[in-house]
N, C-alpha and C positions, 0 to 999 in steps of 0.2 A: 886608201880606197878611192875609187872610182865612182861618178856620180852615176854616168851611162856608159854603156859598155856593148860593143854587137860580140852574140857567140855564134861565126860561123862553121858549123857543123859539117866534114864532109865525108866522115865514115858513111855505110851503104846504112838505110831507112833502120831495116832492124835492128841492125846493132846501134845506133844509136841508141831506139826504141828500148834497150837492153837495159842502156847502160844512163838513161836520164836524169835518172835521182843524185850519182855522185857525181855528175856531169852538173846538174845544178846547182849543185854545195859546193864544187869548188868557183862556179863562177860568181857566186854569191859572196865572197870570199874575199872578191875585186870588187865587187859592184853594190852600191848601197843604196842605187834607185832605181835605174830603166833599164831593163838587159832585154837587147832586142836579140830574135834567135834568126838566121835564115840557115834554109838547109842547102849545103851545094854537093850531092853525094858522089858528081860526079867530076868532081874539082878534081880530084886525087888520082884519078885512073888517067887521065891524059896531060899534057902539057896544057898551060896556061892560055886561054882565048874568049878572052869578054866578048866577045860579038859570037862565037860557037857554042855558049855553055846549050847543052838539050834542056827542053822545057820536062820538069818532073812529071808524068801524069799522075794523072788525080785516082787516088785506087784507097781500098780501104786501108788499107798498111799507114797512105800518109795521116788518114783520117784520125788514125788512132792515133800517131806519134806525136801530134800536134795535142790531140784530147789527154794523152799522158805527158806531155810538156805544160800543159797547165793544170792539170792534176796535181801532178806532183809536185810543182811549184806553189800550191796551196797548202803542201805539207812540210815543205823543207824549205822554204824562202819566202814565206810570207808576205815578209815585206818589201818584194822587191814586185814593180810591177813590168812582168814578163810580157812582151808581145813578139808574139811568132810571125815574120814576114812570107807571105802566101806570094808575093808577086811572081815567082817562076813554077806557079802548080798547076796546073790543066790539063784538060782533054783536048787542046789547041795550043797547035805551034803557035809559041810566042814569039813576037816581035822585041826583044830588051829594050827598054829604053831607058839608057841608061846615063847617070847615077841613079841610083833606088835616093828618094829623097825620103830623110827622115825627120821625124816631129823634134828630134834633141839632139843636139850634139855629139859627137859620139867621140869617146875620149880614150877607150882602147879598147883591143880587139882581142876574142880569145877566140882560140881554134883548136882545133884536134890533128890538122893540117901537118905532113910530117915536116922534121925541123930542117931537113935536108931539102923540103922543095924548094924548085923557083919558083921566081914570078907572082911571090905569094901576095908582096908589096905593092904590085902592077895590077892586081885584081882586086883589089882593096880599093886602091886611088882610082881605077876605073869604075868602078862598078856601084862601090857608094860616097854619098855626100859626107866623107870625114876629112879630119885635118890629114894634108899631106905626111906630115910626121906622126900619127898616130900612134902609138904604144901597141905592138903585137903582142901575147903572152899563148905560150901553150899551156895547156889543160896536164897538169902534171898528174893527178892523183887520180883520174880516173884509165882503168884497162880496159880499152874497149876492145881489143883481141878479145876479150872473152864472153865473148857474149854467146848464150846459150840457143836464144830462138832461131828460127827461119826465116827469111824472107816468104812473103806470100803478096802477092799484087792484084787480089782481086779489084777488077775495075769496078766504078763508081759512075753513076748518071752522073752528067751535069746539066746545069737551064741557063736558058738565057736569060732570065726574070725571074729573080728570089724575092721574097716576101716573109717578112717576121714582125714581132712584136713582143713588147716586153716594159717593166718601167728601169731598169738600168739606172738605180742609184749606186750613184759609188760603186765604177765598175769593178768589179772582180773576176776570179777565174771563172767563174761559173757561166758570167754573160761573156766571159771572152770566146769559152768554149761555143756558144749560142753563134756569136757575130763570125767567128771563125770557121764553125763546119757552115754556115750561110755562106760565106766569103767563097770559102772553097768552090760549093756548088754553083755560085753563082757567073756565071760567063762574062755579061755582059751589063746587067743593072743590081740594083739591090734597094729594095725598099721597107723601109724601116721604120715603124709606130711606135712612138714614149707615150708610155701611159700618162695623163691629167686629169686634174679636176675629180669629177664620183668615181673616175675608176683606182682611185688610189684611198678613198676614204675609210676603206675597212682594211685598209693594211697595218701590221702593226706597226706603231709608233709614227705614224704617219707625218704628223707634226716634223718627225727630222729628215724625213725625204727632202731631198735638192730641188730646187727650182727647175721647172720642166726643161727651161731654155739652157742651163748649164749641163743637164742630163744629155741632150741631145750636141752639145757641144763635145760634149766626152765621148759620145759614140761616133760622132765625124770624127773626130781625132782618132780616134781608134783604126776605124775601117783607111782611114788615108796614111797609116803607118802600114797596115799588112796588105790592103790590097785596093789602091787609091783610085785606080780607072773604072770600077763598078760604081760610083756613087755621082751622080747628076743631080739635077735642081730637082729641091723637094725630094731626097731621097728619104732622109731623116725628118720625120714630123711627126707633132704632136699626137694623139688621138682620145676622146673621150669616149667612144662608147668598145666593145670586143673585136670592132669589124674597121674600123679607119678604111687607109686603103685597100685594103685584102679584096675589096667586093668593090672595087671601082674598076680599076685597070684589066682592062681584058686580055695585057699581051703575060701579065702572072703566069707563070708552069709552075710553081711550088711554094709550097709554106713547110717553114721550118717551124717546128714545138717542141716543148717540152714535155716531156714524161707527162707532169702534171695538169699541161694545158693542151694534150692531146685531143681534149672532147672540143676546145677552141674551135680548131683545123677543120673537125664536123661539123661544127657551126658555120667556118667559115665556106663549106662549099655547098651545102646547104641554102647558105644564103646567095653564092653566084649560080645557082642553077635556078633559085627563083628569078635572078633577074637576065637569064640568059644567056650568063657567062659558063667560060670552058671548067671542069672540074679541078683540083689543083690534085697535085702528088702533096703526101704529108709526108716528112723526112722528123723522124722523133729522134731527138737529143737525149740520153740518159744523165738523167741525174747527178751529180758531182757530189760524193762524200768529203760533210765535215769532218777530218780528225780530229779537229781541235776542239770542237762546238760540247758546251755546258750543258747541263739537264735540260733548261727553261730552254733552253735554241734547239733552232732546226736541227736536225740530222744531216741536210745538204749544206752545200755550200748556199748561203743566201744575202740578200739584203736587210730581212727582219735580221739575222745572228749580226747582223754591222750596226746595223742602229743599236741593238739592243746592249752591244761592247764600248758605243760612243757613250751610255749612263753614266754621272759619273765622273767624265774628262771633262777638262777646260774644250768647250766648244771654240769661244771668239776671247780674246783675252780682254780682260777688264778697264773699261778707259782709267787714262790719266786723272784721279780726284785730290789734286793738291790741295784745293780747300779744304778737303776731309782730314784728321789728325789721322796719324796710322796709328792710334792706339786709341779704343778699341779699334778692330778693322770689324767691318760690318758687311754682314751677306743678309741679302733681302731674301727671305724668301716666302714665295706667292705659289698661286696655283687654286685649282678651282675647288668646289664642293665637294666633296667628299676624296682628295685627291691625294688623300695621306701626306699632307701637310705635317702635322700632330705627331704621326707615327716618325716622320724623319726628325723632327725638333728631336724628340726624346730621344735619338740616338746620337744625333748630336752633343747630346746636353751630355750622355755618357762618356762621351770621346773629351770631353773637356770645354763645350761653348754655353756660355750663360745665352738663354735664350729671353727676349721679349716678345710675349703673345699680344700682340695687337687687338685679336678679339677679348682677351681682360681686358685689356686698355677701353676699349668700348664701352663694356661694360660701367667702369668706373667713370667713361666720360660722362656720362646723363646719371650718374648717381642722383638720388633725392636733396633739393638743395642748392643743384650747381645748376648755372647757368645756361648750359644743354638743357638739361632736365625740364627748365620748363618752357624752354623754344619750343621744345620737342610736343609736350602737351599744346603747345596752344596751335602749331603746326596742322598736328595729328588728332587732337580731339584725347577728350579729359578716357574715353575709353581705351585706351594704350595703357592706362597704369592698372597694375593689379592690385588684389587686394592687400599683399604687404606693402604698398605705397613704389615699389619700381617698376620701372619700365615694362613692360609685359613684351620681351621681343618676339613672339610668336604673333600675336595681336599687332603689331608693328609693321612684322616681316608681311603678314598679309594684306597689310596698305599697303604694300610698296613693289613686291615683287611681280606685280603682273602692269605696275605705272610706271615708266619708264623717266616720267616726267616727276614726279612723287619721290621715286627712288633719288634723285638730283637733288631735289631739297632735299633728302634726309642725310644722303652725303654731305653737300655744302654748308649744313649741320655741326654734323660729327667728325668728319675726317681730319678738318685744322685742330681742335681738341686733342684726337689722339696723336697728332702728330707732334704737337708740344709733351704730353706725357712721354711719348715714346724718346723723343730730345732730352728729357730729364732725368730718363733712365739711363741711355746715352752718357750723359754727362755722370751719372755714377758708377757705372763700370771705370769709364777712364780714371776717373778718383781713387776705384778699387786696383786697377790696373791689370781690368781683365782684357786676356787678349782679342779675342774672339767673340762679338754677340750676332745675331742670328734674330735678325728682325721677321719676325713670324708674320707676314700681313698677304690677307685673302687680295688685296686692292693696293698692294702695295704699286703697281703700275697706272692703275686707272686714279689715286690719289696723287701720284706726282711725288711718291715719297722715295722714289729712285735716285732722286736727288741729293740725297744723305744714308747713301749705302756706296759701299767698294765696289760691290757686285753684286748680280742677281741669278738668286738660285731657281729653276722651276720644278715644281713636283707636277707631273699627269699622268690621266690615267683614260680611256675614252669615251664619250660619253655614255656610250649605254650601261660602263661600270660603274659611273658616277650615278645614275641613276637609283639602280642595283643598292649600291650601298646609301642612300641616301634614304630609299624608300624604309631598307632592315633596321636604318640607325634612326629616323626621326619618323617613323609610324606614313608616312605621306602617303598620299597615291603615286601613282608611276608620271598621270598627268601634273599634279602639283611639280613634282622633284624636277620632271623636265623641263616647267618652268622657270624651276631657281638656276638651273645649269646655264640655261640658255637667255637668262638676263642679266649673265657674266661674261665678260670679255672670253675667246675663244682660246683653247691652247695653241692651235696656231702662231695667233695674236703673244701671247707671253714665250712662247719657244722664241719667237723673233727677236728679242731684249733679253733672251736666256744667256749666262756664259757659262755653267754648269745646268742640266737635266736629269732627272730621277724620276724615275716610276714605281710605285707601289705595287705595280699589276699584279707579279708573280707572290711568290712563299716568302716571306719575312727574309730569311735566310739570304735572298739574291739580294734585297732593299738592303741591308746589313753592308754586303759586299761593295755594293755601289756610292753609300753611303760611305765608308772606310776609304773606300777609292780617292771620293773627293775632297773628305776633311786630310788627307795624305798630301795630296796633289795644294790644297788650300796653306799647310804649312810650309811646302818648299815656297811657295811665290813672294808668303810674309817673310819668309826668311830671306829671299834672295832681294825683294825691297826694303827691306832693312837693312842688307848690308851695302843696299847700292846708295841709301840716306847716309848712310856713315862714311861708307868713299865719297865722297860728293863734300862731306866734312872737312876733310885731311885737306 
């Protein structure tokens, strides 16, 4: 197979349209990552001339073909990321200027092209930036004689100033479809908002959203592969609040939305008629069906259903720990207040990992007796102990969780304690020769106990759940609970040192799956480091 691949298409608009789906499975077939598509529909009716090909115009017919090339590409190639090249599609004679430059290499060509034409070679080397000896291949398994529909060309507006928005993690068909019917409409500029900051805070799983600056790198790469002379300085930029640029630039004629952010577009012109700007046209985008998507996921194509499918997988792979013995191998895992921490150990511990709970370990560290014990009183005041002579950690937890400075001695306290018992536990599994332990620690990052773990697992969930279950489990108020959440490191903060993620959020049932996922994925890597200890032997 092929890494990248161009599928230039030159049957007439419909019949392609027809015939897409086996059109895309056979090129999938050749190509295991970039298949770039341009359409030439009129390669085929005349003799070969890179400087004559006619500019497509822009009509509903290409509108669709394009919306059903990434459609369908979400349902029969998943993983292949498709992008449709718009350079020759307008309501204006184009000027070619040519080689079409692309973002990847391009290592062979398929086409529908007959096998009997000329100059098939001569429009290939002219026309895009590939190797001169490229690899042609026709489309063998697809009959696009047969295609059933009609051509229809109803025309399409076009603007000379587009305008969208959207957060574009980890792009998929669905923001392709977005940047591409923009692309289309667009003439001459295009202007483009990535969500940051509070406008992404109530998204789910938000925590595994990409950094704004690499989100907006992935949409210039985008827009500069299908249609790279619409985009100028500051096209692609940041925006925190619904309106960025939309209500700045006065020469805007259109915003493009979504089904679901159509009330946006009313917002947004709204807000340019208060401030004296021209109205915009709203162009709605329909919604892209998941086929593949689980109960717990969207129905559409989305970004929540990608984060929510990253649960689970090795995120960043686990540094190099030669110090550490690979027996036990140890997964830290942390995560905040009420964050079903507890709930993953135990499925863990089913699956076969002897677990150490950190919080017993606590517990046992200031037992009555031991030298915690009475740091701890003389620290804290002789009222911390209760009447069966321990520690009273409720009495405790409320000296310390609203003093930030209080909370630091009680750690610099406790935490070296439990981290020797936890070491001694450590040291008896390896004795037993169990493979797998599962260091259970709330603090296992803000302790520094990362340092004697493989790798680090994180459970979250967000905060207003954490609250939620904190208030039903431990009687609190809503204001107490939010104080415990929030005088803990953030999930943010622990997703950032994560190389597996879990969430509790949904039905036990999906936690199960996710959980299954990763102790799977956990035993190929010891396997594959253990046999890579033993080559390394020989």
């Amino acid at each position: 197979m092929f890494r990248t691949g161009l599928l230039l298409l030159t049957s007439p608009i419909h019949v392609v349209r027809s015939n897409i789906a086996p059109i895309l499975i056979d090129a999938s077939r050749h190509i295991k990552e970039t298949l770039y598509v341009n359409l030439q529909p009129f390669l085929h009716q005349s003799s070969v001339n890179v400087q004559t090909i006619p500019t497509i115009r822009l009509s509903k017919e290409v509108s669709s073909l394009v919306t059903s090339i990434y459609s369908n590409a979400a349902n029969v190639c998943q993983n292949l990321d498709v992008r449709v090249m718009l350079h020759n599609i307008s309501n204006r004679q184009l000027n070619h200027q040519l080689p079409w430059q692309l973002g990847r290499d391009v290592e062979v060509v398929l086409t529908d092209f007959p096998k009997s034409g000329n100059g098939l070679q001569q429009f290939i080397r002219a026309g895009y930036s590939v190797k001169v000896d490229v690899e042609v291949k026709h489309l063998e398994d697809c009959k696009l004689e047969d295609a059933t529909s009609e051509s229809t060309e109803e025309s399409m507006t076009s603007y000379k100033h587009i305008v969208l928005g959207g957060t574009f993690d980890r792009l998929h068909n669905g923001h392709k479809i977005l940047l591409s019917e923009s692309c289309l409409l667009a003439e001459e500029k295009i202007t483009i908002g990535v969500t940051d900051g509070a406008m992404n805070r109530k998204k789910t799983l938000c925590e595994l959203i990409v950094p704004v600056q690499q989100r907006i790198d992935d949409v210039v790469g985008f827009v500069k592969d299908v249609k790279p002379w619409i985009l100028y300085d500051q096209s692609v930029v940041p925006i925190i609040d619904p309106f960025g640029p939309s209500i700045v630039h006065p020469d805007i004629e259109c915003i493009v939305v979504s089904e679901e952010t159509q009330k946006g577009g009313d917002m947004v012109n709204q807000k340019r008629i208060e401030k004296g700007l021209s109205k915009l046209d709203v162009y709605t985008i329909d919604l892209v069906e998941d086929t593949h998507h689980a109960p717990h996921e969207e129905s559409k194509i989305s970004s929540s259903s990608q984060r929510l499918r990253m649960l689970g997988l090795l995120l960043k792979p686990p540094l190099d720990r030669p110090e550490l013995p690979q027996v036990p191998y140890i997964v830290g895992l942390t995560g905040g207040s009420a964050s079903g921490k507890s709930s993953v150990c135990r499925r863990l511990e089913k699956l076969g990992a002897y677990v150490i709970d950190c919080d017993k370990l606590g517990h046992k560290a200031y037992e009555p007796g031991t030298e915690t014990y009475q740091k701890l009183i003389k620290e804290f005041g002789q009222d911390i102990v209760a009447e069966t002579g321990q520690i009273n950690r409720r009495a405790l937890g409320a000296k310390v969780f609203a003093n930030k400075s209080r909370l630091q001695i009680l750690n610099q306290i406790v935490w070296p304690e439990i981290a020797r018992l936890a070491k001694e536990q450590i040291a008896e599994c390896s004795n037993k020769g169990i493979k797998v332990c599962i260091l259970d620690a709330a603090v296992l990052l803000e302790a520094g106990w990362i340092d004697f773990v493989h790798e680090v697992w994180v459970s979250v969930v967000p905060k207003d759940e954490a609250v939620k279950r904190i208030v039903e489990r431990d009687g609190l108020s809503e204001e107490r609970a939010l104080q415990r959440v929030e005088s803990q490191i953030s999930n943010s903060e622990r997703v950032a040192s994560a190389n597996v993620v879990l969430s509790t959020l949904w039905e036990p049932e999906v936690t199960q799956l996710q959980v299954e996922k990763a102790w799977e994925q956990l035993q190929a890597r010891i396997s594959s480091s253990t046999q890579q200890s033993e080559d390394s032997k020989l």
